[in-house]
KEKE-3310 file (N, C-alpha, C; in steps of 0.2 Angstrom, whole numbers, plus 5000, padded with zeros to 4 digits):
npx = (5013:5020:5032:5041:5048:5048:5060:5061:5054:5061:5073:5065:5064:5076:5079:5073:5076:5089:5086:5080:5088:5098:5095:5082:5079:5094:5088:5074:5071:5071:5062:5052:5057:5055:5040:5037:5032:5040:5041:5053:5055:5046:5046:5056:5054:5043:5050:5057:5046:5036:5023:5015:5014:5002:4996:4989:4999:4996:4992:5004:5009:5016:5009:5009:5008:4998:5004:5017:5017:5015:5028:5036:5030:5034:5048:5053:5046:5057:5066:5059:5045:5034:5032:5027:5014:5011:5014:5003:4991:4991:4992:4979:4971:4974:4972:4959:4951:4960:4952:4937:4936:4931:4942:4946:4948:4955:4968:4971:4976:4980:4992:5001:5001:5007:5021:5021:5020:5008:4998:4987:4975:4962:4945:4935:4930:4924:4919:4910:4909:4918:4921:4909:4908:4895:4889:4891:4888:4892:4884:4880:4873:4863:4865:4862:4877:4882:4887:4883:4894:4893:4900:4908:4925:4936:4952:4961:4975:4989:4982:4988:4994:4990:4984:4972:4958:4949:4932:4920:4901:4885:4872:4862:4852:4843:4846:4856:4869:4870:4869:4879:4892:4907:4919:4929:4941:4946:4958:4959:4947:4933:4926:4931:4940:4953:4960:4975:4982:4989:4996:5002:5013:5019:5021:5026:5015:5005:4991:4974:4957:4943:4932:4918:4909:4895:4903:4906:4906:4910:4900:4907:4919:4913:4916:4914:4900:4883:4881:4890:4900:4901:4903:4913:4927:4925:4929:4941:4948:4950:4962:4971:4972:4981:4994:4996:4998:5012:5018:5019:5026:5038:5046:5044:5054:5065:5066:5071:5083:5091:5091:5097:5109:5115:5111:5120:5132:5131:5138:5135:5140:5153:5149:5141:5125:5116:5119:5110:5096:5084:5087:5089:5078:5066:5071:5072:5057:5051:5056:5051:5036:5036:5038:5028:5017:5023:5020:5006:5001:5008:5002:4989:4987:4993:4979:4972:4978:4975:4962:4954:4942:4947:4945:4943:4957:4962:4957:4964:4975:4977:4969:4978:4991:4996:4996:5004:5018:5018:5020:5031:5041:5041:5046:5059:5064:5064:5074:5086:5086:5087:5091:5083:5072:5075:5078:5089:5091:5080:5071:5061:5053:5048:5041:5029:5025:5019:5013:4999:4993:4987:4973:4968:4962:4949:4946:4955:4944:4934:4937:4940:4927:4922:4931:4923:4910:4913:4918:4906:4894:4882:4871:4875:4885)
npy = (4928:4920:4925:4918:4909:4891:4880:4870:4878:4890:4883:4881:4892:4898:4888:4891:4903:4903:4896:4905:4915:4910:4903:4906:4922:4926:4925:4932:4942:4937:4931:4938:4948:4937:4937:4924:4908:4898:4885:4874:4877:4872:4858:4857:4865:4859:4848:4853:4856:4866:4869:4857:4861:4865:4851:4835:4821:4811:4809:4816:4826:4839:4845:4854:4869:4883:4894:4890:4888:4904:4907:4901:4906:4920:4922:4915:4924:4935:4930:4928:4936:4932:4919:4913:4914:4904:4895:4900:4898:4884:4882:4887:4877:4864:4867:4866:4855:4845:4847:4845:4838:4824:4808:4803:4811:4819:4811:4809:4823:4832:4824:4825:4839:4844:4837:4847:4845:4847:4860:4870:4882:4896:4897:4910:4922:4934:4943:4954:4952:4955:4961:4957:4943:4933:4934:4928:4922:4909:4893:4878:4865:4850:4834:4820:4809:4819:4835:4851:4864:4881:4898:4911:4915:4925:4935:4922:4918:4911:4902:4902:4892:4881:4864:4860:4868:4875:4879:4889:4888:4893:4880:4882:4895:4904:4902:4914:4918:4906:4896:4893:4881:4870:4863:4853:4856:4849:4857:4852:4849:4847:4861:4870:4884:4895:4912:4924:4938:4952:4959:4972:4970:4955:4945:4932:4925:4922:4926:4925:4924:4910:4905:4893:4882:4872:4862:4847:4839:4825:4819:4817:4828:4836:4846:4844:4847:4849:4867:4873:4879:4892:4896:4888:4894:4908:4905:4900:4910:4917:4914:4915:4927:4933:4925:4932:4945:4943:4938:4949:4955:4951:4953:4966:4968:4963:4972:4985:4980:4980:4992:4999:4997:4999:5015:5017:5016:5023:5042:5058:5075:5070:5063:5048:5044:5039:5047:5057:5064:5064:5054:5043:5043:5040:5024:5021:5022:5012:5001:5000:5001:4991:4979:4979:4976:4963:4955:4957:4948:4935:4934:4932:4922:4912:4913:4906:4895:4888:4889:4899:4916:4923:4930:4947:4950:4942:4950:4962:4960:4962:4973:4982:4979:4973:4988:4996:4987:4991:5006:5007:5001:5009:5020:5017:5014:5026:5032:5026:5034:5039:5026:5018:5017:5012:4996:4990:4989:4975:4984:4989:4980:4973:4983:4986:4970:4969:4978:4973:4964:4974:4972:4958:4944:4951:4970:4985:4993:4981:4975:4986:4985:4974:4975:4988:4981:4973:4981:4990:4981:4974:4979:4995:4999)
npz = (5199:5186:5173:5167:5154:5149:5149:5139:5130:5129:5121:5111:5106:5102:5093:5083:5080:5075:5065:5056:5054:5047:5036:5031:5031:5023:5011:5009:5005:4990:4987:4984:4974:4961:4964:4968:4977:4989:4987:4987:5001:5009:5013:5020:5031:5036:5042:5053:5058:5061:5054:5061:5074:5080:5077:5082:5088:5083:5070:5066:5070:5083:5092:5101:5114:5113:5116:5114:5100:5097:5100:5093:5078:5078:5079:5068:5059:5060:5050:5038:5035:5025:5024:5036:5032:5030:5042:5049:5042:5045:5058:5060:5051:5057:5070:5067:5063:5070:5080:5075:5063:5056:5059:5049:5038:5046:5046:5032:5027:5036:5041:5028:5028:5040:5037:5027:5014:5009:5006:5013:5012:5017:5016:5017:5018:5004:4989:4991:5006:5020:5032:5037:5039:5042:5030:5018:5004:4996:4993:4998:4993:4998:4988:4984:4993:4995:4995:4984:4981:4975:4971:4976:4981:4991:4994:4998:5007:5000:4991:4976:4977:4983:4990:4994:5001:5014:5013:5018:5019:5014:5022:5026:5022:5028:5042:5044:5050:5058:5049:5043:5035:5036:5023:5018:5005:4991:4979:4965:4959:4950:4942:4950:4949:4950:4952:4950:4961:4959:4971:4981:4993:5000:4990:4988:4994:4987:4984:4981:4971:4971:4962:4963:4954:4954:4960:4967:4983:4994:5008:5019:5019:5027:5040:5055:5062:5053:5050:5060:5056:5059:5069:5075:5065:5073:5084:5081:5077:5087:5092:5079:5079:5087:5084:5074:5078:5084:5073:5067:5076:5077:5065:5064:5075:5069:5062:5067:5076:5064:5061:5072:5073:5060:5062:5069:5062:5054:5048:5051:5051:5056:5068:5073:5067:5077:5088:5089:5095:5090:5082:5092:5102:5092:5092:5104:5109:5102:5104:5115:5114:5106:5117:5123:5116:5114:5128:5129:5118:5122:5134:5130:5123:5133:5142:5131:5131:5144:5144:5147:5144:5131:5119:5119:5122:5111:5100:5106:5103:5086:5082:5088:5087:5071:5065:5074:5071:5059:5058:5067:5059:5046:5054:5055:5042:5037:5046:5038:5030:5012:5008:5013:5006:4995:4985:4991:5005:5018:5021:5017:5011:5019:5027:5016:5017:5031:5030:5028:5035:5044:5037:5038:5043:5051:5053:5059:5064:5065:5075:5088:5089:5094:5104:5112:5113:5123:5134:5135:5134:5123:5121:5121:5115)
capx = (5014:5028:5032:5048:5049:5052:5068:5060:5051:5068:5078:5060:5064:5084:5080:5068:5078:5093:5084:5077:5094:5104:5093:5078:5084:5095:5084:5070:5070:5074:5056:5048:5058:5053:5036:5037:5033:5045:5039:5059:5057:5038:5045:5061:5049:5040:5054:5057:5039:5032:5018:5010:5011:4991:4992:4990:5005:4990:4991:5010:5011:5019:5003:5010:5002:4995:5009:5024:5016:5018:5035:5037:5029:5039:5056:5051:5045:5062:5070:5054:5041:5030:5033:5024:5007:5012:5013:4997:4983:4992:4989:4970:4967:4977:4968:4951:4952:4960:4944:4931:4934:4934:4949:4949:4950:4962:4972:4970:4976:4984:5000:5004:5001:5012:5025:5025:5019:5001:4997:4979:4968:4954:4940:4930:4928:4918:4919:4906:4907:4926:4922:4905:4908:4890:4885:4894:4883:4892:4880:4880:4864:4862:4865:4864:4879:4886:4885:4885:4894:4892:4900:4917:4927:4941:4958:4964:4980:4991:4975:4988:5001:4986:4982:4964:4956:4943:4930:4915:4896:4879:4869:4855:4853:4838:4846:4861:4876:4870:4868:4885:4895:4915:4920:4938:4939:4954:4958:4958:4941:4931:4920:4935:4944:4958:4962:4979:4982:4995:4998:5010:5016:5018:5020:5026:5012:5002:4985:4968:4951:4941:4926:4915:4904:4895:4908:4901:4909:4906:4897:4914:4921:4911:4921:4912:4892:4883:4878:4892:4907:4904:4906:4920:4930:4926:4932:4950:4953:4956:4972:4976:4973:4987:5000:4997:5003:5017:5024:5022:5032:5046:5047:5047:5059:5072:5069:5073:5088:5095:5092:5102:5117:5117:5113:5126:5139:5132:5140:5136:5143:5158:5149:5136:5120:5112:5122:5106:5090:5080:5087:5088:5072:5062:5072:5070:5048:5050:5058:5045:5030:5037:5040:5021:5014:5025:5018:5000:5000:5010:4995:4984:4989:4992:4972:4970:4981:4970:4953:4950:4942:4953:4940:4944:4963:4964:4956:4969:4983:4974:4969:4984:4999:5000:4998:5010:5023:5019:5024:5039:5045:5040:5050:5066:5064:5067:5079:5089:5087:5085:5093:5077:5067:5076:5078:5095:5091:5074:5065:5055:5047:5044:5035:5024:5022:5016:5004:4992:4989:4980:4967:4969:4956:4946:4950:4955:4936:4930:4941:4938:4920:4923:4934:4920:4905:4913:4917:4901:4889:4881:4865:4876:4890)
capy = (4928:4918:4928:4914:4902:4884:4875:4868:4885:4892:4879:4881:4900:4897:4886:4894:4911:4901:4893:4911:4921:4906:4899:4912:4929:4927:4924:4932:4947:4934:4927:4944:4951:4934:4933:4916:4904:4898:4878:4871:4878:4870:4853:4859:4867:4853:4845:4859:4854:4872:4866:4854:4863:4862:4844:4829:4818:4803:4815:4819:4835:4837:4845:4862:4874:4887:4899:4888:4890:4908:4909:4901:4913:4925:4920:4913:4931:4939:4927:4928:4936:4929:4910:4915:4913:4894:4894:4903:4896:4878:4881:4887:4871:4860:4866:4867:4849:4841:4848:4845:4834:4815:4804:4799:4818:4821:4807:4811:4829:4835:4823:4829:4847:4843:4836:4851:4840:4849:4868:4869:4885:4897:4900:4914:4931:4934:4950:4956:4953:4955:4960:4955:4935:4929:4938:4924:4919:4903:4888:4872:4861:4842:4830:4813:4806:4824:4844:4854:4868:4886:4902:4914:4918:4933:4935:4917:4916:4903:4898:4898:4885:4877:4859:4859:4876:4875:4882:4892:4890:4891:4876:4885:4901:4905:4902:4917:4916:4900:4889:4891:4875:4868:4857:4855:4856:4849:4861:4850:4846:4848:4864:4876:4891:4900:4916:4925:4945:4957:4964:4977:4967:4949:4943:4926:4919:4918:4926:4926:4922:4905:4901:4887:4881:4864:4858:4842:4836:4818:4823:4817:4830:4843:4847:4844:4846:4853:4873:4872:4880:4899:4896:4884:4899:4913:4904:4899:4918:4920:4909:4918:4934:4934:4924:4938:4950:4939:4939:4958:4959:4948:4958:4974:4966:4964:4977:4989:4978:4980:5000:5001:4992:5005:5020:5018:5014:5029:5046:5063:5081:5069:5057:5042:5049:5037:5052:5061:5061:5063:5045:5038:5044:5035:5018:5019:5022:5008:4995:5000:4997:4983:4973:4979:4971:4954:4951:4954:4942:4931:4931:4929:4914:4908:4912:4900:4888:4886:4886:4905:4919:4928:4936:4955:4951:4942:4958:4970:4961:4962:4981:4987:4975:4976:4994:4996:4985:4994:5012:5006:5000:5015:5023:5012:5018:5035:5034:5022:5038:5036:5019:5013:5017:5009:4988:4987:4983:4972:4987:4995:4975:4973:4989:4984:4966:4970:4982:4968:4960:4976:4971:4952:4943:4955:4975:4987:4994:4977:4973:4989:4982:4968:4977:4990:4975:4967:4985:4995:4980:4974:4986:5001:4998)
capz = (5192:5181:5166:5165:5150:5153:5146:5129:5127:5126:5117:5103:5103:5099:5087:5077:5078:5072:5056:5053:5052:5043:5030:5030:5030:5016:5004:5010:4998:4982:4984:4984:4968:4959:4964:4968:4981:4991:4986:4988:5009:5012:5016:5025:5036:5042:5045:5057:5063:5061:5053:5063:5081:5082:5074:5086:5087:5082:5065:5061:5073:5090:5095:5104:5117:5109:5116:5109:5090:5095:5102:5085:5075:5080:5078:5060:5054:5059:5045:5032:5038:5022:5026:5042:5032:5030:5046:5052:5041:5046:5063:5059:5051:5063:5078:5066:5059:5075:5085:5072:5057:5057:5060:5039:5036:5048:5043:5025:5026:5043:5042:5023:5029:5046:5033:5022:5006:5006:5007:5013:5013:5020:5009:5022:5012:5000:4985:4994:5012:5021:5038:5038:5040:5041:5026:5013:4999:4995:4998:4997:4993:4997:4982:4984:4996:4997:4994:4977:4981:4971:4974:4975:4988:4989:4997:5001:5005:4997:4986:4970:4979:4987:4988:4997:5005:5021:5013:5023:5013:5018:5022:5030:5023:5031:5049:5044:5055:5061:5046:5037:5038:5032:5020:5014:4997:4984:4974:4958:4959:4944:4943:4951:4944:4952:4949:4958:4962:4961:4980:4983:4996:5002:4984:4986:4995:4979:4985:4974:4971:4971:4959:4964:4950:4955:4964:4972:4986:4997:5013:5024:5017:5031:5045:5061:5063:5048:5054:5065:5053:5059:5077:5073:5063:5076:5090:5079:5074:5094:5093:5076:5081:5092:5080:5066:5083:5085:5066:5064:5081:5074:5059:5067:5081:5066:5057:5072:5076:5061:5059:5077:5069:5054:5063:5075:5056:5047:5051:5050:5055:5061:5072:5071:5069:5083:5094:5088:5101:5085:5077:5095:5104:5091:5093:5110:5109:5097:5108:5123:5111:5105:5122:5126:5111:5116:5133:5127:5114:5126:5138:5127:5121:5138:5145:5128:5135:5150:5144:5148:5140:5128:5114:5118:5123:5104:5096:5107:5100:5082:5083:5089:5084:5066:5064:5077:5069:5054:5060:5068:5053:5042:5055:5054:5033:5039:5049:5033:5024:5007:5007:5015:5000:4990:4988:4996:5011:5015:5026:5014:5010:5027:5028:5011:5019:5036:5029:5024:5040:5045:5035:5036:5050:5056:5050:5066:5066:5069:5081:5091:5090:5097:5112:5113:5116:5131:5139:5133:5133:5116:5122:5122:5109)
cpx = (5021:5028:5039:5046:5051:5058:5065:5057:5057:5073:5071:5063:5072:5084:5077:5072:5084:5093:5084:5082:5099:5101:5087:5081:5087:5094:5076:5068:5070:5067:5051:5049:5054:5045:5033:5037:5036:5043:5046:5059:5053:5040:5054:5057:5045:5044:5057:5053:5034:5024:5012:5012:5007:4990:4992:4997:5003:4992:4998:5014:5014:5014:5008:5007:5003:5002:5015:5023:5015:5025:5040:5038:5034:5045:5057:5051:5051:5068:5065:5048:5034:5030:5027:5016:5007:5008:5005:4992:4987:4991:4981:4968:4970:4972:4959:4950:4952:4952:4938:4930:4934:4939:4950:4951:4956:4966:4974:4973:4982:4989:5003:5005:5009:5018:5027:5025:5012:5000:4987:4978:4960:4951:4934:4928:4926:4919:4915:4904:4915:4924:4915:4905:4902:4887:4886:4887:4883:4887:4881:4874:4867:4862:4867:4868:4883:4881:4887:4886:4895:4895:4906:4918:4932:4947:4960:4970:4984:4988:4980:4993:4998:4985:4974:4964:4948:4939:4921:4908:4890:4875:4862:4854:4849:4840:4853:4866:4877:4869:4873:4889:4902:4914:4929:4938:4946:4952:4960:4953:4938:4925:4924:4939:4948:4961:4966:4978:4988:4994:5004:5015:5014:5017:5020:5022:5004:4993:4979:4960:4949:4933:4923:4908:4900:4898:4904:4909:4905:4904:4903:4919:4920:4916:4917:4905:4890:4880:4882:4899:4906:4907:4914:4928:4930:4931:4941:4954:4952:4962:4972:4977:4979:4993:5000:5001:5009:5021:5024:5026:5038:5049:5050:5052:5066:5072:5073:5082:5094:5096:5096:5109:5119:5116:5121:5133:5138:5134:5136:5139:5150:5156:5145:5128:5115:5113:5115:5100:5086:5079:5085:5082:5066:5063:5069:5062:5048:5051:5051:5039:5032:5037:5032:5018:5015:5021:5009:4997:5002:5005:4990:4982:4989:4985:4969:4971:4977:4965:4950:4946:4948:4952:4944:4953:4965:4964:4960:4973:4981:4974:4975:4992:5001:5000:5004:5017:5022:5023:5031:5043:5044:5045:5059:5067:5065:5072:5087:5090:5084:5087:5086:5071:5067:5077:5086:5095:5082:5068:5059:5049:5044:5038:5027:5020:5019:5011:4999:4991:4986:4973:4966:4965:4953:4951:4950:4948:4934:4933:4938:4930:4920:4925:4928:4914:4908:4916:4911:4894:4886:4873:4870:4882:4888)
cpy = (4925:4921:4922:4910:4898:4884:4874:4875:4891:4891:4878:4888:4900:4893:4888:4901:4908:4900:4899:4914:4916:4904:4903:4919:4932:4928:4927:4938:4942:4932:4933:4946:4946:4934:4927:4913:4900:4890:4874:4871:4875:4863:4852:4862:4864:4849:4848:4857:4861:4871:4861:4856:4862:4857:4837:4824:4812:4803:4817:4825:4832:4840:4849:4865:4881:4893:4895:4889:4898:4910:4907:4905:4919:4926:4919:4921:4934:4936:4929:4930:4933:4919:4911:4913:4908:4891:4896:4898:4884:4877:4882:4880:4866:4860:4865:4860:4844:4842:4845:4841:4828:4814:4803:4805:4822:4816:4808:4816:4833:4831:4825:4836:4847:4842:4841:4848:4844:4854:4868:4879:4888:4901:4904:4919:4929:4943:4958:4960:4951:4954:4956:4948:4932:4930:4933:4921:4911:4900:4883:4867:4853:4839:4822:4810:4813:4830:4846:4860:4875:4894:4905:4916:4921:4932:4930:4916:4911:4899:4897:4894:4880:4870:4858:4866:4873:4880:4882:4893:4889:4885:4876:4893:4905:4906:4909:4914:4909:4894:4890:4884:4876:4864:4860:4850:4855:4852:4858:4846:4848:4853:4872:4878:4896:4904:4921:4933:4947:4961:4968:4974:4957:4945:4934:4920:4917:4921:4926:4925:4915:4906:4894:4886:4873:4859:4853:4842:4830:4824:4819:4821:4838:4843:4848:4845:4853:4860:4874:4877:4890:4901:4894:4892:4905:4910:4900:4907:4921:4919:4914:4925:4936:4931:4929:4945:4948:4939:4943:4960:4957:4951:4964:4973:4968:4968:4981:4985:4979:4988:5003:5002:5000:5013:5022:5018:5020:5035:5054:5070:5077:5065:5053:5045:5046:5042:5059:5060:5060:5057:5043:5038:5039:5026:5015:5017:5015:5002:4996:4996:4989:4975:4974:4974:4965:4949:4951:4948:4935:4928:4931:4921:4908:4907:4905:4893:4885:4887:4894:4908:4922:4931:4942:4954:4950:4949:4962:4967:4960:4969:4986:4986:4976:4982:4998:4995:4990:5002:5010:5004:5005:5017:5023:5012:5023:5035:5029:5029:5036:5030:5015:5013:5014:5000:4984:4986:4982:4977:4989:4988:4973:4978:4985:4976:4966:4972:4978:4965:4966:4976:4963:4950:4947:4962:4976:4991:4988:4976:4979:4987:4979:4971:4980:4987:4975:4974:4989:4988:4980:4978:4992:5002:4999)
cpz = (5190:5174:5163:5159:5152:5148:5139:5128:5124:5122:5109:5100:5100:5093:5083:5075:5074:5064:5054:5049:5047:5036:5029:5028:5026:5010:5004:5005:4992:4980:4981:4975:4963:4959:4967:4974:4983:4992:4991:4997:5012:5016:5020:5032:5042:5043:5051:5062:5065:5060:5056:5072:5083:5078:5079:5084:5082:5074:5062:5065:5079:5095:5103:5107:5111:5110:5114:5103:5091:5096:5094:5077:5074:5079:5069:5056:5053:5054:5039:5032:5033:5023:5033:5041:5033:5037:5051:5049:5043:5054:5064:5057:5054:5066:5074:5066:5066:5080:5082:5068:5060:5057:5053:5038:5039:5045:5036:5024:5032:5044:5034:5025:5035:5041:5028:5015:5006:5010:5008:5016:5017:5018:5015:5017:5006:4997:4991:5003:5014:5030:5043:5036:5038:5036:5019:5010:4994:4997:4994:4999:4995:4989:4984:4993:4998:4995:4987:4982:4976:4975:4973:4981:4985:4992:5000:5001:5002:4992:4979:4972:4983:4985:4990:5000:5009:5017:5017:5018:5019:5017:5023:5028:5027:5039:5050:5048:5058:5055:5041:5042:5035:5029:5017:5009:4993:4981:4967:4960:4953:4945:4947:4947:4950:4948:4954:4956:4963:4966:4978:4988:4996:4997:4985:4990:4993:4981:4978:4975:4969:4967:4959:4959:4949:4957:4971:4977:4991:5006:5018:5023:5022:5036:5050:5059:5055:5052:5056:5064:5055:5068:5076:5071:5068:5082:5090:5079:5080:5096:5086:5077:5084:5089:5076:5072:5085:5078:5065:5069:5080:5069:5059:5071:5074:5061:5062:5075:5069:5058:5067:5076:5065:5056:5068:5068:5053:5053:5047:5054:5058:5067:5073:5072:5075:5089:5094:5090:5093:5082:5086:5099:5102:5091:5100:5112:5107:5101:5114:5119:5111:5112:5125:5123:5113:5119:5133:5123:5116:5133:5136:5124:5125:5141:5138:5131:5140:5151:5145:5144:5137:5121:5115:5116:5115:5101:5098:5102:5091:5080:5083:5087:5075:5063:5069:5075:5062:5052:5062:5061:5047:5048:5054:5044:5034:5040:5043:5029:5018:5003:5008:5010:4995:4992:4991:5003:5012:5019:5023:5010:5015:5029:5024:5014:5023:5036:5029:5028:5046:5044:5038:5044:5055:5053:5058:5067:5069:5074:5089:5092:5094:5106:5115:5119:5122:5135:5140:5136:5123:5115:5119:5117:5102)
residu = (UNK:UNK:UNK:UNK:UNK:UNK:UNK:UNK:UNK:UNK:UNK:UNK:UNK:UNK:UNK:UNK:UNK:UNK:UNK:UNK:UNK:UNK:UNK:UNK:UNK:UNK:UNK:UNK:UNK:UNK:UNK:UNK:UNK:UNK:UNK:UNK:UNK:UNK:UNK:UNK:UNK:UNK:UNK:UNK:UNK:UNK:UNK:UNK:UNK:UNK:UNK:UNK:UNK:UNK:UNK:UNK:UNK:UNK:UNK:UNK:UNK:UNK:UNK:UNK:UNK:UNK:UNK:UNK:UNK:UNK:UNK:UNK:UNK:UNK:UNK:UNK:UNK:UNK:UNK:UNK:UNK:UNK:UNK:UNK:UNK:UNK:UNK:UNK:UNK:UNK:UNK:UNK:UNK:UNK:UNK:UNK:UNK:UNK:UNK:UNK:UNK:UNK:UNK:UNK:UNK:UNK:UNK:UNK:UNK:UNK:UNK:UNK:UNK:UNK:UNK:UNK:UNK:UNK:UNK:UNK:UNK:UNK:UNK:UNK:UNK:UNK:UNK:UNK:UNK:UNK:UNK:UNK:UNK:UNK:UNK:UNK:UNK:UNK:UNK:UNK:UNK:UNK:UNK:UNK:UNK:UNK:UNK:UNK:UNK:UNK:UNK:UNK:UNK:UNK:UNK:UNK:UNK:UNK:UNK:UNK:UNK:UNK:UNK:UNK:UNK:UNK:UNK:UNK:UNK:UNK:UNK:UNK:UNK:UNK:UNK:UNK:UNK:UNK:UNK:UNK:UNK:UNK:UNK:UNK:UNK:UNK:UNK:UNK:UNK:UNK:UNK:UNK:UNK:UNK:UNK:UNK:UNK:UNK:UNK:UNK:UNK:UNK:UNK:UNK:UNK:UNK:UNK:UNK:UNK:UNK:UNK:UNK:UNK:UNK:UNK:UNK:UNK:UNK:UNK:UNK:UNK:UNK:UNK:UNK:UNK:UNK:UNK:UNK:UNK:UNK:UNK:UNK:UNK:UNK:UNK:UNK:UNK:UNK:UNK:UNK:UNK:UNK:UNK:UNK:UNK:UNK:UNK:UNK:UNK:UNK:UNK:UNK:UNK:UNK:UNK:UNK:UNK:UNK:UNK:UNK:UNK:UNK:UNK:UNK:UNK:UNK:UNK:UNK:UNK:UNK:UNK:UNK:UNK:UNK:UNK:UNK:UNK:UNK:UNK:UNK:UNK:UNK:UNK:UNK:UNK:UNK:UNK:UNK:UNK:UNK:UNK:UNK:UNK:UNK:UNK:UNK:UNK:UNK:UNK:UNK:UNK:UNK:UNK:UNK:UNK:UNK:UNK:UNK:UNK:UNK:UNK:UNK:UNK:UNK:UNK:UNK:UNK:UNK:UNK:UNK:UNK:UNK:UNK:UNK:UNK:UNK:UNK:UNK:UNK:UNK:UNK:UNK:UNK:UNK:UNK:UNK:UNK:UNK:UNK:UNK:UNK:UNK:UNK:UNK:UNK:UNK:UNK:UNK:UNK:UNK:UNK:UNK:UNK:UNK:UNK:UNK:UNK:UNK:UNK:UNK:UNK:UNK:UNK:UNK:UNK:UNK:UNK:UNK:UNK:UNK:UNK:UNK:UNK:UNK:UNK:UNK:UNK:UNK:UNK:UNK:UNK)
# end
């Protein structure tokens, strides 16, 4: 076994940690208070190349192993951990698009996106149905040279700073799970309605809902075979699954570094209260999880890399990683005292942003599901 990083593996992680703490970091509570998406960073970022990781080079990307767009991730979060969606739903449609759509579609789409000039979307959930994927009542009928689509979808992120969203509809409803298809869909099309939400966290990256009311779209416009778009999606959210355990460990990486620092500057009874097992016991736990979660998510991404299975492995680092990083950081709130409650320093948005990728593809029930099946059998599970 090699656990070594190569040379460029090392010199992505340096660089990515460097943008984070000098140009991230700073401002990364400014966009929260505001609300606001952080439009002015979107096309600095692809110059960076975050963005087009999973884009072919043919396309605008540099077309990245699946473990360097996390080594990425990673580094990014501990600068902004909300930029991090940018990055996440651009690898989802990178790797989906490069794999499945046509060459006009990716040409069209995947080197703006890679560049940081177009924010693309993913239209899965449904009011209705969250964990339950196949249960989507969008559908989209045949018309002419294309599809009429009809329908809502629910929690997209980025949907109000979006230029197009990958949206998920039934073509078959009859065949369930098996006859939902993709189409990517501009969002100034004629027949859609955006509508955004106030989150308690993770404000500036504009979530909401989608209404689709007759919205034609050209049949070039599908992504890969029609029927074909709920495999496609299950078999992308095993590479995200393990980037979302990668931005909550970055998070949680700098939050914990930066509540070391302060316990060791704050005093009481006369001498730094880190001198207290009480503060240091939990830093200590906190760093151990932390290096667990790493290396899972790190071979996870490697059996990607080389073709193997990595279903359950995605789902541990899924189930376990962002409630994990979430704890650690409520803890690193405590140990701030009642400074951490308050908005002077950025722990207590870290806490509230984190939260939300407990729920965010796939909750931790489904997940243990998932682990469940492949130790149990789907007989006895």
């Amino acid at each position: 076994m090699d656990f070594a990083l190569t040379e460029s593996q090392a010199i992505l992680q340096d660089t990515m940690r460097d943008f984070a703490h000098q140009r991230l970091l700073p401002r990364y509570r400014e966009w929260d208070r505001r609300a606001e998406f952080p439009a002015e960073l979107w096309p600095r970022l692809g110059e960076l190349g975050v963005f087009g990781m999973r884009v072919s080079e043919v396309h605008g990307g540099s077309d990245l192993s699946y473990l360097d767009a996390g080594l990425a991730i990673e580094q990014i979060a501990r600068g902004d951990f909300n930029l991090c969606y940018g990055i996440l739903n651009a690898c989802f449609a990178g790797d989906l698009l490069s794999r499945f759509a046509s060459p006009a579609l990716c040409e069209t789409w995947l080197r703006p996106l890679s560049a940081g000039r177009a924010v693309l979307c993913v239209a899965l959930t449904e009011p209705h149905c969250g964990s339950d994927a196949a249960a989507i009542r969008t559908h989209a009928m045949p018309k002419g040279d294309g599809y009429v689509i009809n329908g809502e979808k629910s929690a997209i992120t980025l949907l109000m700073a979006g230029n197009a969203a990958i949206v998920f509809a039934k073509t078959a409803p009859e065949l369930g799970a098996k006859g939902v298809s993709a189409f990517l869909v501009p969002l100034d099309l004629p027949g859609l309605t955006r509508t955004a939400y106030q989150d308690m966290g993770a404000r500036a990256i504009k979530r909401g809902s989608l209404f689709l009311d007759n919205v034609y779209v050209p049949r070039t416009a599908m992504i890969g075979p029609e029927n074909a778009g709920f495999t496609q999606v299950m078999q992308t959210f095993d590479y995200t699954r393990a980037l979302i355990g990668l931005m909550c460990l970055g998070a949680a990486e700098q939050t914990l570094e930066e509540t070391v620092e302060y316990v060791k500057g704050r005093k009481a009874f006369g001498a730094p209260v880190s001198k207290n097992q009480g503060v240091s016991f939990p830093l200590a736990e906190a760093k151990a999880r932390l290096e667990m979660l790493r290396w899972l998510c790190y071979r996870t991404l490697w059996l990607r890399d080389q073709g193997l299975a990595h279903t359950v492995e995605a789902a541990l680092c899924k189930a376990e990683g962002p409630a994990l990083c979430a704890d650690i950081i409520r803890d690193c709130l405590v140990l701030h005292g009642h400074y951490g409650y308050t908005q002077d320093y950025p722990v207590e948005q870290r806490y509230r942003d984190v939260l939300g990728q407990i729920i965010a593809d796939g909750t931790p029930q489904i997940m243990k599901m998932i682990i469940a099946r492949e130790m149990l059998g789907r007989e006895f599970a």
